[in-house]
PDB file of N, CA, C and O in Angstrom:
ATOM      1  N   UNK A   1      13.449  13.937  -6.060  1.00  0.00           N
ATOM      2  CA  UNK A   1      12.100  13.766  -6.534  1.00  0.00           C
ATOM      3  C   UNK A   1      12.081  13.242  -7.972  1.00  0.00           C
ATOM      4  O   UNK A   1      11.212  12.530  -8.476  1.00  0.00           O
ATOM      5  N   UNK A   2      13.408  13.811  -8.654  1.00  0.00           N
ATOM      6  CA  UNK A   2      13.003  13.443  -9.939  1.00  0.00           C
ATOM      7  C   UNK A   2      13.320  11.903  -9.787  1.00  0.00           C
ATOM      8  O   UNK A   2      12.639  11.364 -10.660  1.00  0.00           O
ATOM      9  N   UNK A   3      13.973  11.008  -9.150  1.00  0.00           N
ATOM     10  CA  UNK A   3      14.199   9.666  -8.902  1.00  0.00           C
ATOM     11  C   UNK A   3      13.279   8.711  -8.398  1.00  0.00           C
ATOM     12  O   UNK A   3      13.431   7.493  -8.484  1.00  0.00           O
ATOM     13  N   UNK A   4      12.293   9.313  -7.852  1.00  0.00           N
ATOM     14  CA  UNK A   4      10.892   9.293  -7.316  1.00  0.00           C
ATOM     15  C   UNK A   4       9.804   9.285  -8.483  1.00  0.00           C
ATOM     16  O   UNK A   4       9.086   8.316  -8.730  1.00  0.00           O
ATOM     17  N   UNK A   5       9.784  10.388  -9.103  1.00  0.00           N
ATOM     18  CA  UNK A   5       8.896   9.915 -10.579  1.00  0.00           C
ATOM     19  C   UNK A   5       9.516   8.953 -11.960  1.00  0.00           C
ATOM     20  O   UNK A   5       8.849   8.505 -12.893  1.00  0.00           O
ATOM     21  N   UNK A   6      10.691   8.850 -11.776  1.00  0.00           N
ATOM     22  CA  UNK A   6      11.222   7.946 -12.772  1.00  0.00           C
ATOM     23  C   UNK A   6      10.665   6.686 -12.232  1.00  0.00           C
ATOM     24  O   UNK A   6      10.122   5.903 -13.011  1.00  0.00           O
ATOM     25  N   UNK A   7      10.764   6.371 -10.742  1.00  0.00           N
ATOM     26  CA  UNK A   7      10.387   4.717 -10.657  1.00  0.00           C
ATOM     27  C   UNK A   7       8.717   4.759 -10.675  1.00  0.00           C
ATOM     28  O   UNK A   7       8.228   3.737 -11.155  1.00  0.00           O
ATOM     29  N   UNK A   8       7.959   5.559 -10.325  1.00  0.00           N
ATOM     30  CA  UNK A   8       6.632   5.192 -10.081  1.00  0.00           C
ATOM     31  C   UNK A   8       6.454   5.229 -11.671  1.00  0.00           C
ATOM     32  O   UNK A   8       5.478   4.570 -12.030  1.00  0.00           O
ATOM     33  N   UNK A   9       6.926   5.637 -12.362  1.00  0.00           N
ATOM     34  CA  UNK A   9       6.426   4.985 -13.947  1.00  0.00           C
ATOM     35  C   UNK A   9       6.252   3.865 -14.235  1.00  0.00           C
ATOM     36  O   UNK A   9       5.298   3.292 -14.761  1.00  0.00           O
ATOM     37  N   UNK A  10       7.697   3.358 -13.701  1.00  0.00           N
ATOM     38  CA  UNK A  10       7.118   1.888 -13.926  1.00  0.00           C
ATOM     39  C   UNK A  10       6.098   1.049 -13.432  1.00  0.00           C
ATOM     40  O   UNK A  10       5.772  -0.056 -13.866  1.00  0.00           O
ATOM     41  N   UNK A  11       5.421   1.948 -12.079  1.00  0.00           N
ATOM     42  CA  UNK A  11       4.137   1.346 -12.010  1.00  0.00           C
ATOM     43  C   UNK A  11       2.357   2.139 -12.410  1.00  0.00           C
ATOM     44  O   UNK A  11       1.141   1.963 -12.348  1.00  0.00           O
ATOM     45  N   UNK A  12       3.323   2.957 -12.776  1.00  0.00           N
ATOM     46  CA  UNK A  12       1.875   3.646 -13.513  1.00  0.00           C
ATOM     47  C   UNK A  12       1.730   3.310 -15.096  1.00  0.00           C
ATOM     48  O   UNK A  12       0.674   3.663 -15.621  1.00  0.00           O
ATOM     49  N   UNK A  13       2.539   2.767 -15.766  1.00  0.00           N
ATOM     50  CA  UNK A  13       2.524   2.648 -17.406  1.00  0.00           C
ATOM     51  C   UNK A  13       2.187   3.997 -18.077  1.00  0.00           C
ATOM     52  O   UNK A  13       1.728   4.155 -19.209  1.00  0.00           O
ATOM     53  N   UNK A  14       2.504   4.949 -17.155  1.00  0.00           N
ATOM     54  CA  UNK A  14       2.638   6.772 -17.693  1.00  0.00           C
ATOM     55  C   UNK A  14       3.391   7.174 -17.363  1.00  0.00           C
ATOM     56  O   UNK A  14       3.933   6.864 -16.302  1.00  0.00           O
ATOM     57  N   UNK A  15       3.884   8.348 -18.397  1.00  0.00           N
ATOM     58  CA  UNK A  15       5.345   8.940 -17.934  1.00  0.00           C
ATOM     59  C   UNK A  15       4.636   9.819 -17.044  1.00  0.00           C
ATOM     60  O   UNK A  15       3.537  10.320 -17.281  1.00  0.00           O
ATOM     61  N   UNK A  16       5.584  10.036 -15.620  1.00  0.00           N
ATOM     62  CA  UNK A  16       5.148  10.762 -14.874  1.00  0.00           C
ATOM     63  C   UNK A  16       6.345  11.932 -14.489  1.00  0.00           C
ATOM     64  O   UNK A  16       7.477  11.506 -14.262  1.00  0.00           O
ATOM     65  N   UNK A  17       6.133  13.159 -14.428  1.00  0.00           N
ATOM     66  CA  UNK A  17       6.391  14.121 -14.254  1.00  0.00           C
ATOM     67  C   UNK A  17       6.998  15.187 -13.069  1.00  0.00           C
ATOM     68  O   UNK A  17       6.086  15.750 -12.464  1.00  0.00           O
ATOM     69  N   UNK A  18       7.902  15.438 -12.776  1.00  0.00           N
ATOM     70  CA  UNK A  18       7.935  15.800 -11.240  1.00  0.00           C
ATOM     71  C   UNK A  18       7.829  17.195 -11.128  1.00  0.00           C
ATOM     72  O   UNK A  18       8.814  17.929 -11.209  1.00  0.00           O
ATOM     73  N   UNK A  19       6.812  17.552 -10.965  1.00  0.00           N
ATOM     74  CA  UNK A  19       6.644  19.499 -10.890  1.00  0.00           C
ATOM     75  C   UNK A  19       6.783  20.055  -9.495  1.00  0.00           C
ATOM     76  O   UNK A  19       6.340  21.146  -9.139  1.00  0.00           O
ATOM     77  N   UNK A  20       7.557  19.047  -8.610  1.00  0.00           N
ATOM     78  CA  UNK A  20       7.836  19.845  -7.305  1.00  0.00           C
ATOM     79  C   UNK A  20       8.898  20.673  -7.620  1.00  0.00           C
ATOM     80  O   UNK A  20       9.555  20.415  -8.628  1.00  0.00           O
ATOM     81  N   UNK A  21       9.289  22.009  -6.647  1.00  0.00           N
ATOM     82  CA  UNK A  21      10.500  22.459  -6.599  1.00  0.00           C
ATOM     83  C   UNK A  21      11.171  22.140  -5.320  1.00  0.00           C
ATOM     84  O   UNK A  21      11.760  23.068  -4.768  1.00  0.00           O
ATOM     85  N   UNK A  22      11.175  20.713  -4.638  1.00  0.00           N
ATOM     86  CA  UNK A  22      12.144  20.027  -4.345  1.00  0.00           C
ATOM     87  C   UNK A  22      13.307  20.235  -3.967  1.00  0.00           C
ATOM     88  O   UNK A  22      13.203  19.334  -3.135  1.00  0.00           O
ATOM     89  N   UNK A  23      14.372  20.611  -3.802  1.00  0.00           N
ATOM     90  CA  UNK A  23      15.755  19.874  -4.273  1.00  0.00           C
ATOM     91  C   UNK A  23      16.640  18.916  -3.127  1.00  0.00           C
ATOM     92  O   UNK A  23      16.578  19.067  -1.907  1.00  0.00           O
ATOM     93  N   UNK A  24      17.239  18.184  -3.650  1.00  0.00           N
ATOM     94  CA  UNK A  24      17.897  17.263  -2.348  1.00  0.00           C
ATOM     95  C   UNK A  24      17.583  15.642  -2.942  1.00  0.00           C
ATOM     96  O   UNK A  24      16.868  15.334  -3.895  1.00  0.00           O
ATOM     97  N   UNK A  25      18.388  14.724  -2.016  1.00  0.00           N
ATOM     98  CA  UNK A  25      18.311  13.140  -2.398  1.00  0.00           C
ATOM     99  C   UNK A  25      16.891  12.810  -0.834  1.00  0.00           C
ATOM    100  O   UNK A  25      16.784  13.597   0.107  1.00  0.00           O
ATOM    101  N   UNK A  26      16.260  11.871  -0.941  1.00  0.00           N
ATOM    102  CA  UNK A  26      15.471  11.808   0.453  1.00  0.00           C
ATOM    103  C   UNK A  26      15.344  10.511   0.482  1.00  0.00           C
ATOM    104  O   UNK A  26      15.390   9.994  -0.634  1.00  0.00           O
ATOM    105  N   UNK A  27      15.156   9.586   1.630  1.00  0.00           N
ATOM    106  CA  UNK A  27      14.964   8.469   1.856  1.00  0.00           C
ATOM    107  C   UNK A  27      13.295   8.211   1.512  1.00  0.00           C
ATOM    108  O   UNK A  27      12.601   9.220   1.636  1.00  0.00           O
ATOM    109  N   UNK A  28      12.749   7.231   1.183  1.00  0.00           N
ATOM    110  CA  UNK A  28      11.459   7.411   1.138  1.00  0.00           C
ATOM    111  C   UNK A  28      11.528   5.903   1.267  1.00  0.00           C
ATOM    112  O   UNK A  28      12.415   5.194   0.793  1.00  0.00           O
ATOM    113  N   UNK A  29      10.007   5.327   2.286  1.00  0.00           N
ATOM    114  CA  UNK A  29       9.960   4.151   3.020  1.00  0.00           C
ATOM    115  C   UNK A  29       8.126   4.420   2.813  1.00  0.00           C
ATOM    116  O   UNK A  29       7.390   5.379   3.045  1.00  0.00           O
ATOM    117  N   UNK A  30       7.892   2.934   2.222  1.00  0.00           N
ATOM    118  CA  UNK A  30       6.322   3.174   2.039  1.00  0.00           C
ATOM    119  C   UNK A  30       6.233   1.552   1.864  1.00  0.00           C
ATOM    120  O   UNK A  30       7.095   0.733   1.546  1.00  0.00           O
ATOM    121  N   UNK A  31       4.691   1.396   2.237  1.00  0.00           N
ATOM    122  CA  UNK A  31       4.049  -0.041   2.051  1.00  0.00           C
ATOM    123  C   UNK A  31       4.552  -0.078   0.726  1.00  0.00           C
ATOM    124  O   UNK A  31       5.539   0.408   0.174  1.00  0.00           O
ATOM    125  N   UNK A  32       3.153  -1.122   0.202  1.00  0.00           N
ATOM    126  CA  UNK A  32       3.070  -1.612  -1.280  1.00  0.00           C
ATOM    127  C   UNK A  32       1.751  -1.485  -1.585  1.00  0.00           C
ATOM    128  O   UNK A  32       0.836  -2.003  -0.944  1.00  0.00           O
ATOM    129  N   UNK A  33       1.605  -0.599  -2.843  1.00  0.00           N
ATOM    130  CA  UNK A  33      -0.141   0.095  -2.818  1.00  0.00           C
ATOM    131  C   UNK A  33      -0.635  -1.415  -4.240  1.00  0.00           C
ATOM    132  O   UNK A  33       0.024  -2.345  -4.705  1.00  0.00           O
ATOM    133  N   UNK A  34      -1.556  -1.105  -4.384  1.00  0.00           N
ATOM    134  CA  UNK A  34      -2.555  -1.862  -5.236  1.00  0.00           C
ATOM    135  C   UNK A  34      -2.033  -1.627  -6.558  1.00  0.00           C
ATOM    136  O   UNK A  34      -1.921  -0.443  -6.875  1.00  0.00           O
ATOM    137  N   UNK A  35      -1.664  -2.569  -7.460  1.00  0.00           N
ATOM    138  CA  UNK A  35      -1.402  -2.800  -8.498  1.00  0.00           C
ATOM    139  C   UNK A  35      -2.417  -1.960  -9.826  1.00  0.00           C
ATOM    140  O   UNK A  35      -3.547  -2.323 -10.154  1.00  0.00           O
ATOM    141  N   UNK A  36      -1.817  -1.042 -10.295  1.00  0.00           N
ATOM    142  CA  UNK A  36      -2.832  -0.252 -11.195  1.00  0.00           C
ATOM    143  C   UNK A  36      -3.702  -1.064 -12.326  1.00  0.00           C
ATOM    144  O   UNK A  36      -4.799  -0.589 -12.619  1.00  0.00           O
ATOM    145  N   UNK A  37      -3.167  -2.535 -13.119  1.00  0.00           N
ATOM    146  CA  UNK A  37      -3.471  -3.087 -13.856  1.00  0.00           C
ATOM    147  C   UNK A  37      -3.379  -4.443 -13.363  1.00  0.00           C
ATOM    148  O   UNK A  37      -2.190  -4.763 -13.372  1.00  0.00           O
ATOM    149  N   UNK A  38      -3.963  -5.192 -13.023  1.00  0.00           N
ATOM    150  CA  UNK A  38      -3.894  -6.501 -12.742  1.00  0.00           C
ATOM    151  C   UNK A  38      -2.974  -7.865 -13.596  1.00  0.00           C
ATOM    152  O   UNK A  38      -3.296  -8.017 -14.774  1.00  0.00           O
ATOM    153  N   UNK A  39      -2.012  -8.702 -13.109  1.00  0.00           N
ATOM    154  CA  UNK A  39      -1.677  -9.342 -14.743  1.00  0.00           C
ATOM    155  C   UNK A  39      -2.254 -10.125 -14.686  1.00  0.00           C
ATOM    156  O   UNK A  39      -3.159  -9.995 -13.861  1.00  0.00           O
ATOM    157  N   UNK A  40      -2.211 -11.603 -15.522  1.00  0.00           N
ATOM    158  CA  UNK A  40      -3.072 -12.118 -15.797  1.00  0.00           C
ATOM    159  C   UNK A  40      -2.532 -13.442 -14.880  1.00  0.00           C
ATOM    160  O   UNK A  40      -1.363 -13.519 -14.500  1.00  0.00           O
ATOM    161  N   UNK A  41      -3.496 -14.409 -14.601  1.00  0.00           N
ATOM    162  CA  UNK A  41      -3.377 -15.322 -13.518  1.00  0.00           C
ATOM    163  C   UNK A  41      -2.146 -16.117 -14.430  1.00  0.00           C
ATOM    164  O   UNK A  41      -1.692 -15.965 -15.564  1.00  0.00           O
ATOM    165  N   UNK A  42      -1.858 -17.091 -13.230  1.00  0.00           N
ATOM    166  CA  UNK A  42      -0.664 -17.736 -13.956  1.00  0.00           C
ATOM    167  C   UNK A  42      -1.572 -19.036 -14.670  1.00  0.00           C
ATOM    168  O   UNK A  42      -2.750 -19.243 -14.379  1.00  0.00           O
ATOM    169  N   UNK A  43      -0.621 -20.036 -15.865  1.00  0.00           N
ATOM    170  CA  UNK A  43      -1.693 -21.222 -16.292  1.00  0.00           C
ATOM    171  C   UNK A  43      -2.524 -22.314 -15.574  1.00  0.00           C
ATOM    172  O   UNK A  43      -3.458 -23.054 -15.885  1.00  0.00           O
ATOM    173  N   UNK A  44      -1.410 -21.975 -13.955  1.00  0.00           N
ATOM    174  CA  UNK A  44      -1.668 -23.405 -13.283  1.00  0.00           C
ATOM    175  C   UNK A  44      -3.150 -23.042 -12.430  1.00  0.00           C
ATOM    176  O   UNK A  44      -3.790 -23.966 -11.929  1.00  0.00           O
ATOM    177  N   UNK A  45      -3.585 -21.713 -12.331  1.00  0.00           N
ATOM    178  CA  UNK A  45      -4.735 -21.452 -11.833  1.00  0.00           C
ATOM    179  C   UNK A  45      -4.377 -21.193 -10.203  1.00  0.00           C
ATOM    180  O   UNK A  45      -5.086 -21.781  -9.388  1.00  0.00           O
ATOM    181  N   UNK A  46      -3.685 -20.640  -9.892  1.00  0.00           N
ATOM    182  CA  UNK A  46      -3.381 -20.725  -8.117  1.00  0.00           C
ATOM    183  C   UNK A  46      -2.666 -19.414  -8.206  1.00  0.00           C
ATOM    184  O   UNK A  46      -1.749 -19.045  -7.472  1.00  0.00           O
ATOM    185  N   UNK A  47      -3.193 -18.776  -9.178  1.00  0.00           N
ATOM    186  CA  UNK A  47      -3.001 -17.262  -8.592  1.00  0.00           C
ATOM    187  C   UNK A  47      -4.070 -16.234  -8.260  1.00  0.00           C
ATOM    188  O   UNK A  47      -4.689 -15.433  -8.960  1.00  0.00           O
ATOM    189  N   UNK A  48      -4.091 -16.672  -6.277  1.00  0.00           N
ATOM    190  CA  UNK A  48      -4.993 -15.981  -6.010  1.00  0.00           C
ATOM    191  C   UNK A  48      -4.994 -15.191  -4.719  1.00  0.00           C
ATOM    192  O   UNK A  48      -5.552 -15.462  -3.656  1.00  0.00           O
ATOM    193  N   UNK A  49      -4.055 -13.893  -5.131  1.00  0.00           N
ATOM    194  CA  UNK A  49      -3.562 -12.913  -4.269  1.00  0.00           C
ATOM    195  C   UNK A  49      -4.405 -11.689  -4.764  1.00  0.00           C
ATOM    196  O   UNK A  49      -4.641 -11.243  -5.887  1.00  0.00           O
ATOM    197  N   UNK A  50      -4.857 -11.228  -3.200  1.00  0.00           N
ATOM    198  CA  UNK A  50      -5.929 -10.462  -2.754  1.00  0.00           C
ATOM    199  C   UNK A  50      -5.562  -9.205  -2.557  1.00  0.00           C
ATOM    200  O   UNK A  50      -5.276  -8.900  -1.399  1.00  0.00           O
ATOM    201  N   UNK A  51      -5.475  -8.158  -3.624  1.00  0.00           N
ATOM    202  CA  UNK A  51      -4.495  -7.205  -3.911  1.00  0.00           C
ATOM    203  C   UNK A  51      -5.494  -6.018  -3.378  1.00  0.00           C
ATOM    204  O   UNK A  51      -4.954  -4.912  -3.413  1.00  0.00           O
ATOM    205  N   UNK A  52      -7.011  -6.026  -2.831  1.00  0.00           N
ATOM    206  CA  UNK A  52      -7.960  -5.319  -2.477  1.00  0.00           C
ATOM    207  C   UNK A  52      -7.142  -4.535  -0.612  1.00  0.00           C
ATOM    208  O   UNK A  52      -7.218  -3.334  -0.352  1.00  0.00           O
ATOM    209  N   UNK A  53      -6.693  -5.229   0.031  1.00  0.00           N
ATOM    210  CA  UNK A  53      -6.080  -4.481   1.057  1.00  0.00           C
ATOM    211  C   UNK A  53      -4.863  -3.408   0.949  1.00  0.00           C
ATOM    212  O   UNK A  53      -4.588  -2.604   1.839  1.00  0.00           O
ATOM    213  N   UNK A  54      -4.134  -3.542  -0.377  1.00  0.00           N
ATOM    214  CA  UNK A  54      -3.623  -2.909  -0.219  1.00  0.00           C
ATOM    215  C   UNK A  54      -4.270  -1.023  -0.372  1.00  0.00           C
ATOM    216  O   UNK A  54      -5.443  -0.680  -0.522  1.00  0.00           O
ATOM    217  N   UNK A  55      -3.164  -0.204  -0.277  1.00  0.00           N
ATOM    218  CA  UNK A  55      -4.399   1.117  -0.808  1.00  0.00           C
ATOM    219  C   UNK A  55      -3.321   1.807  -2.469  1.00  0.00           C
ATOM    220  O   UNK A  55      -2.163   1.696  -2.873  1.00  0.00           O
ATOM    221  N   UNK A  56      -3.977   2.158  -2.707  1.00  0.00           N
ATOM    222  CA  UNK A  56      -3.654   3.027  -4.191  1.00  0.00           C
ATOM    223  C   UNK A  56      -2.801   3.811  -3.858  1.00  0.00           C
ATOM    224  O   UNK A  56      -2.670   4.389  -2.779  1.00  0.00           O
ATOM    225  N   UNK A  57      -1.973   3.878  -5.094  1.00  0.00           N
ATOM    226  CA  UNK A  57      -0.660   4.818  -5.388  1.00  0.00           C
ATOM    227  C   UNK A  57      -0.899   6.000  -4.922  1.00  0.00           C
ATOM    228  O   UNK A  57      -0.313   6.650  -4.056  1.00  0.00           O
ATOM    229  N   UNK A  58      -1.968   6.274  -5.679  1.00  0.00           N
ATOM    230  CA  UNK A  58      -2.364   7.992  -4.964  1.00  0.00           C
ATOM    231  C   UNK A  58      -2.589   7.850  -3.208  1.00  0.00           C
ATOM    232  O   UNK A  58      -2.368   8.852  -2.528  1.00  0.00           O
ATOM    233  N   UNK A  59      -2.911   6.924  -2.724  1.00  0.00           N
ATOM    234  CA  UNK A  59      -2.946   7.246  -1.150  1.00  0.00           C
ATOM    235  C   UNK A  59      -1.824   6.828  -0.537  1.00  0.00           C
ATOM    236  O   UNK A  59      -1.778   6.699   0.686  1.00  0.00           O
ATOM    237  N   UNK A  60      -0.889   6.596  -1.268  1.00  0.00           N
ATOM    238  CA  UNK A  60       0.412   6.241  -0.491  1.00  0.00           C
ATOM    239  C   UNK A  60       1.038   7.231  -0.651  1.00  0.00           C
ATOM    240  O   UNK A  60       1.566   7.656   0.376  1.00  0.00           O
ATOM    241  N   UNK A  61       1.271   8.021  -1.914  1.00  0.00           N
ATOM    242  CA  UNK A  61       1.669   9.307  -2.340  1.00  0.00           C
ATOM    243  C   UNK A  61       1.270  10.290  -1.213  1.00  0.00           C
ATOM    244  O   UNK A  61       1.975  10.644  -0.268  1.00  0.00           O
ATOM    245  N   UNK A  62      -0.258  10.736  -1.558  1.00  0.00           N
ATOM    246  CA  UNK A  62      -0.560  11.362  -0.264  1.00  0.00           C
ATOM    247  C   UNK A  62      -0.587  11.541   1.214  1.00  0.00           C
ATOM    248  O   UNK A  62      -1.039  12.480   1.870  1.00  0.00           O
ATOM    249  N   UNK A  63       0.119  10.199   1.680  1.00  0.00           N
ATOM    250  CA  UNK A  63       0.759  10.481   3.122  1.00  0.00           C
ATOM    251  C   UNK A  63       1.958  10.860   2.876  1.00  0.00           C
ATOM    252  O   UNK A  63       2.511  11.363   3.854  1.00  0.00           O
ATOM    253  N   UNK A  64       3.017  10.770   1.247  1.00  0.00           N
ATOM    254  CA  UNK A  64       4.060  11.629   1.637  1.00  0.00           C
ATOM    255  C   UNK A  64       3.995  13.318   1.677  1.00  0.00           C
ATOM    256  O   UNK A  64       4.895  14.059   2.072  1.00  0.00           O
ATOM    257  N   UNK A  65       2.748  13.689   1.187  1.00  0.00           N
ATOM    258  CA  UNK A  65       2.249  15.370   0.822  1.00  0.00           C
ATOM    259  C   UNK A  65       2.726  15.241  -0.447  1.00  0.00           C
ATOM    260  O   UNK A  65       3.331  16.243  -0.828  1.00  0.00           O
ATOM    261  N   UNK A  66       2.671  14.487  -1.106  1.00  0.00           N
ATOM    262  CA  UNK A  66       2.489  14.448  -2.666  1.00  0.00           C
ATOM    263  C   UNK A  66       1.468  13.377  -3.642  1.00  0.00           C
ATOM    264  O   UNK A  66       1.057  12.221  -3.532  1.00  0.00           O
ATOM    265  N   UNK A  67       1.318  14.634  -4.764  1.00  0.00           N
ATOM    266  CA  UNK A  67      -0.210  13.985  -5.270  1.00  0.00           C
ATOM    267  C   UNK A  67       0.387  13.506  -6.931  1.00  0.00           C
ATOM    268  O   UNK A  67       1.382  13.754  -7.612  1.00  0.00           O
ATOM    269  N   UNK A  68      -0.917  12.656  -7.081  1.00  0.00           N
ATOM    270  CA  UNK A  68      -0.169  12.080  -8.668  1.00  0.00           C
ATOM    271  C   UNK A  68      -1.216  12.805  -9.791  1.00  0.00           C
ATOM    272  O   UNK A  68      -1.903  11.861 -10.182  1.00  0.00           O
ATOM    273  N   UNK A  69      -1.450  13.443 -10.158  1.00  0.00           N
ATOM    274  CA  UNK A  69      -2.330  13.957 -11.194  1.00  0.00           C
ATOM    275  C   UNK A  69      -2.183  13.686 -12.517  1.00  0.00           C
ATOM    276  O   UNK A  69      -1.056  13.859 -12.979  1.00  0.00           O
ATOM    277  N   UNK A  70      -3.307  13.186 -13.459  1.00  0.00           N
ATOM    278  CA  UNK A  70      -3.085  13.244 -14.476  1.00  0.00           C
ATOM    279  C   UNK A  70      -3.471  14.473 -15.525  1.00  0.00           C
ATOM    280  O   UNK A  70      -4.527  15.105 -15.529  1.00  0.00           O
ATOM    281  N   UNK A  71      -2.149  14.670 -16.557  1.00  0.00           N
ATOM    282  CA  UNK A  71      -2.083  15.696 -17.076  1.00  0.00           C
ATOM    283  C   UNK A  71      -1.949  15.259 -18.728  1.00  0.00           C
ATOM    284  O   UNK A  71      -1.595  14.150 -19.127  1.00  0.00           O
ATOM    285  N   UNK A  72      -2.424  16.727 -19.793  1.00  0.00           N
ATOM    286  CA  UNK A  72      -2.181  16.264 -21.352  1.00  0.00           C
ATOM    287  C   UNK A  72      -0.911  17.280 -20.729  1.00  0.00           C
ATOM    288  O   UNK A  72      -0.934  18.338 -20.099  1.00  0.00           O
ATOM    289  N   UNK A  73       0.121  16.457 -21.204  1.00  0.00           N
ATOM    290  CA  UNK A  73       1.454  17.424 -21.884  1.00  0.00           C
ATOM    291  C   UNK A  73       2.090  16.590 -22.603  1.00  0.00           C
ATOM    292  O   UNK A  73       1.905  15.374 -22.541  1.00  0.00           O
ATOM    293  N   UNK A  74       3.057  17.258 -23.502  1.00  0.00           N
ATOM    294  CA  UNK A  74       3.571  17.410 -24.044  1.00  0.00           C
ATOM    295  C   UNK A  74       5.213  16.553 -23.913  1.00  0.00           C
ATOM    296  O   UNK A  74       6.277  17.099 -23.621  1.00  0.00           O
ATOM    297  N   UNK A  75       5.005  15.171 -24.208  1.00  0.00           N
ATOM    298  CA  UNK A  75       6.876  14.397 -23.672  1.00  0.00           C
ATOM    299  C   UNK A  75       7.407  14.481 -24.918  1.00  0.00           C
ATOM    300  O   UNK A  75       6.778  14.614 -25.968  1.00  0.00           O
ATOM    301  N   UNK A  76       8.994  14.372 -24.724  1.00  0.00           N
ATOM    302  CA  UNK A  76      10.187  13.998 -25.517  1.00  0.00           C
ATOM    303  C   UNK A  76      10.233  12.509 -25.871  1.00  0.00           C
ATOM    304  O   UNK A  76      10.475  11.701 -24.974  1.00  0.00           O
ATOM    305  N   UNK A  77      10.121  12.298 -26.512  1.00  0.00           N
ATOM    306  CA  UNK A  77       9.921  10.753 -27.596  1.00  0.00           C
ATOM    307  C   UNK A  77      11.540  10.476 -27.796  1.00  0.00           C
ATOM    308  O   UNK A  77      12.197  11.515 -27.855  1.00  0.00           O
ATOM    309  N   UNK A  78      12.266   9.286 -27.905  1.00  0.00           N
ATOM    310  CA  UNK A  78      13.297   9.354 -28.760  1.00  0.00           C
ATOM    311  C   UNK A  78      13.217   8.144 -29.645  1.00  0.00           C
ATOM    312  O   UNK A  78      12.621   7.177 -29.170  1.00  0.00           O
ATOM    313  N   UNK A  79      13.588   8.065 -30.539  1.00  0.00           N
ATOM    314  CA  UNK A  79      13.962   6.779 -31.078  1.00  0.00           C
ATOM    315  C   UNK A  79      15.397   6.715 -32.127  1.00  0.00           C
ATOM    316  O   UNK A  79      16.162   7.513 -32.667  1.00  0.00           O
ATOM    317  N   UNK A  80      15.218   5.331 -32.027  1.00  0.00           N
ATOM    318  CA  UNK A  80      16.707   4.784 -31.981  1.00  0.00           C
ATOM    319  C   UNK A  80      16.879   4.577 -33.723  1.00  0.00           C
ATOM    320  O   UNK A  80      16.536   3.408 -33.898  1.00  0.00           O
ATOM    321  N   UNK A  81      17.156   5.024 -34.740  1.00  0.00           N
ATOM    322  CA  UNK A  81      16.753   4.520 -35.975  1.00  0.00           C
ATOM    323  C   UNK A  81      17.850   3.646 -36.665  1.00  0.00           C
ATOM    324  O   UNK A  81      17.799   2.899 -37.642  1.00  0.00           O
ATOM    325  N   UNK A  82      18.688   3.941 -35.958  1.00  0.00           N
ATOM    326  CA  UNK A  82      20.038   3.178 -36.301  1.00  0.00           C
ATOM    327  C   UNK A  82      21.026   2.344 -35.356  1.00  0.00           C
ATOM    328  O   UNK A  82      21.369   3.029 -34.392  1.00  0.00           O
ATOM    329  N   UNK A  83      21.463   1.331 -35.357  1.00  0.00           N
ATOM    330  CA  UNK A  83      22.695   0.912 -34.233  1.00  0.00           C
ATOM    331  C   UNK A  83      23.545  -0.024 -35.251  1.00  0.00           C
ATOM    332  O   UNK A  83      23.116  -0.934 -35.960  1.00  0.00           O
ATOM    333  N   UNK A  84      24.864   0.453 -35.121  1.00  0.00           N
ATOM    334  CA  UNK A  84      26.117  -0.087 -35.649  1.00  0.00           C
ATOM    335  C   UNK A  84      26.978  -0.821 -34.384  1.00  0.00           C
ATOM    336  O   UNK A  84      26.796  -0.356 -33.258  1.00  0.00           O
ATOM    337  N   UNK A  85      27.661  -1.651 -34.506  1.00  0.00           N
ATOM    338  CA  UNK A  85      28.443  -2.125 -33.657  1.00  0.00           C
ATOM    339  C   UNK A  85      30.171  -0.666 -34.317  1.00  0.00           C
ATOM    340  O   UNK A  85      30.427  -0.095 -35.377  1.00  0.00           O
ATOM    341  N   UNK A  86      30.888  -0.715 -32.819  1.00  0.00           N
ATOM    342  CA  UNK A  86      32.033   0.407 -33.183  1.00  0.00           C
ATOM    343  C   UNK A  86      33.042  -0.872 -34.200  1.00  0.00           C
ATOM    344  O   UNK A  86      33.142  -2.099 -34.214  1.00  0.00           O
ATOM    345  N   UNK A  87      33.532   0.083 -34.823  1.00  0.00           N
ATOM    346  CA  UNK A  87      34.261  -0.255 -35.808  1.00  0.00           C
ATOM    347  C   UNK A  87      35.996  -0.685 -35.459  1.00  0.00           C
ATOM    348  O   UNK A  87      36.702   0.291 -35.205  1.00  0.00           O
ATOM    349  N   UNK A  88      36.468  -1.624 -35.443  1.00  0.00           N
ATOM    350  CA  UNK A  88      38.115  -1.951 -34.210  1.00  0.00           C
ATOM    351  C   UNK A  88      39.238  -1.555 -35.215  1.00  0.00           C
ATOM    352  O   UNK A  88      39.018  -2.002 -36.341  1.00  0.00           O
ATOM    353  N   UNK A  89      40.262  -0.910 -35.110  1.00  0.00           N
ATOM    354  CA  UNK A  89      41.259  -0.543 -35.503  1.00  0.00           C
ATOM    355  C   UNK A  89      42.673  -1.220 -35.217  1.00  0.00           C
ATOM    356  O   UNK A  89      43.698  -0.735 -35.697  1.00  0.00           O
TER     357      UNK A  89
END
């Protein structure tokens, strides 16, 4: 599960959280739900894919018996303040 909320981040643009108690690896096989943010057409003007049939993250979720909720908590931030290349001997 936790491999399961690491990728749907990348389509939610939120860190998402896995509060099941789970445990195990699982196959998981699903359509392709509706794009949360639309991008922007391409320059040539012929981007015009009809993203209305598909259904939402949350209803694809919910035929697996899992829900996506949004929550205020509390994430681990890191940042990087330094990078050296290693030093050769």
């Amino acid at each position: 599960m936790d491999d399961l909320a690491h990728y749907i981040e990348n389509w939610t643009d939120l860190p998402v959280v896995n509060r099941t108690t789970l445990p195990g690896l699982y196959t998981v096989n699903t359509r392709g739900w509706r794009p949360m943010r639309l991008p922007p057409p391409p320059p040539n003007g012929s981007g015009t894919v009809d993203f209305t049939q598909l259904p939402s993250i949350g209803a694809v979720l919910g035929r697996l018996g899992l829900e996506l909720r949004r929550e205020e908590a509390t994430v681990p931030i890191y940042a990087v303040e330094h990078i050296e290349r290693p030093s050769t001997y």
